[in-house]
C-alpha positions as CSV (number, residue, x, y, z in Angstrom):
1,X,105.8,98.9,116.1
2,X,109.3,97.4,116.8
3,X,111.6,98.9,114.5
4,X,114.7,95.6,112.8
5,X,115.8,97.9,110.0
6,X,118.8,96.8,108.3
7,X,119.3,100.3,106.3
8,X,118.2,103.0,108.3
9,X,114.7,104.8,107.0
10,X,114.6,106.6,103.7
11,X,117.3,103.9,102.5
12,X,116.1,102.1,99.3
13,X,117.8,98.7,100.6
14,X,115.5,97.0,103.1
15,X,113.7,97.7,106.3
16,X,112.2,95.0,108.4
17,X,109.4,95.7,111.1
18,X,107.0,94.0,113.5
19,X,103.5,95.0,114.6
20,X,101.0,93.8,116.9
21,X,98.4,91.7,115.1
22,X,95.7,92.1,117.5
23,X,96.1,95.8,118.1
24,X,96.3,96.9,114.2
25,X,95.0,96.4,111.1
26,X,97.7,95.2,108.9
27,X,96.6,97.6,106.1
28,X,97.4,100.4,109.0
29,X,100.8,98.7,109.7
30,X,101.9,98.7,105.9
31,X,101.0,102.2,105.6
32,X,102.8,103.4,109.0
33,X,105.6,101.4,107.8
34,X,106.0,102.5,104.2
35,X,105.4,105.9,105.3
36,X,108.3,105.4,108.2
37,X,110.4,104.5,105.2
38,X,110.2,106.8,103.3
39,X,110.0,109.5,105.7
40,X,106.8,111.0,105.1
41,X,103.2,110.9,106.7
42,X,100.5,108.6,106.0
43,X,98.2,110.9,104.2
44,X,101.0,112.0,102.0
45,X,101.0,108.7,100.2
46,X,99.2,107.0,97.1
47,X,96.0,104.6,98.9
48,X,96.6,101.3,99.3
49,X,93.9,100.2,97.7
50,X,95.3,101.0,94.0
51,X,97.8,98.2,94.8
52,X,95.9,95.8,96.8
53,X,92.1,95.7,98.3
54,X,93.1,96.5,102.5
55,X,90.0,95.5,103.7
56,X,90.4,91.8,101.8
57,X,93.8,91.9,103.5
58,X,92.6,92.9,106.9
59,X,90.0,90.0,107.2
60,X,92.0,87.4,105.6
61,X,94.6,87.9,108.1
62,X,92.1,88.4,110.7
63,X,89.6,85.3,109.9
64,X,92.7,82.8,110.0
65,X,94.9,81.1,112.4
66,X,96.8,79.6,109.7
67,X,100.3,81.4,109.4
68,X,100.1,83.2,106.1
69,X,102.0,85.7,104.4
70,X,100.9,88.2,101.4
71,X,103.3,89.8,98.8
72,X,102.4,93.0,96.5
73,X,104.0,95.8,94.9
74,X,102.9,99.3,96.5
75,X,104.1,102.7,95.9
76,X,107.1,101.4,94.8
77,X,108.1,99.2,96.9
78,X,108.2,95.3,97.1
79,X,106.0,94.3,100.2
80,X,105.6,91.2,102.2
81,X,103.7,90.9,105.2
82,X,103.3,87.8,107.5
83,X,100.7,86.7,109.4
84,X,102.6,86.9,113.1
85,X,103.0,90.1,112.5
86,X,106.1,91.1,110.3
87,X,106.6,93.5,107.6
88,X,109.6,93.4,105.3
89,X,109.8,96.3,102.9
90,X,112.4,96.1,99.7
């Protein structure tokens, strides 16, 4: 995961980040990238799933070569996450 923060992690501002769309689930990225954020571990956070169904948003974005992008509230945190492969975090 390539890291285009502009505020440094743990900063409620904005943080920006890539991830390889054929190597990981974006459900996985979110949660590595929320968790990068805020400076904790995965497993320390709320699931995903009470703000948004992953597995829903791991096929859409896998059964589609139409550039798409999905925007949700999760732990917090505004979340939009694009089909090439970014994440932007507010």
């Amino acid at each position: 995961m390539a890291n285009r923060s502009a505020s440094p992690p743990g900063d409620a501002a904005e943080f920006e980040t890539e991830f390889d769309v054929d190597e990981d689930p974006p459900s996985l990225a979110i949660m590595r990238t929320i968790a990068a954020v805020k400076d904790i571990e995965p497993d320390e956070m709320d699931p995903l799933y009470g703000s948004i169904d992953p597995d829903a948003l791991d096929t859409l974005f896998r059964s589609t070569d139409t550039e798409i992008g999905v925007r949700f509230r999760f732990d917090g945190h505004e979340v939009m996450i694009e089909s090439e492969g970014r994440i932007r975090i507010i």
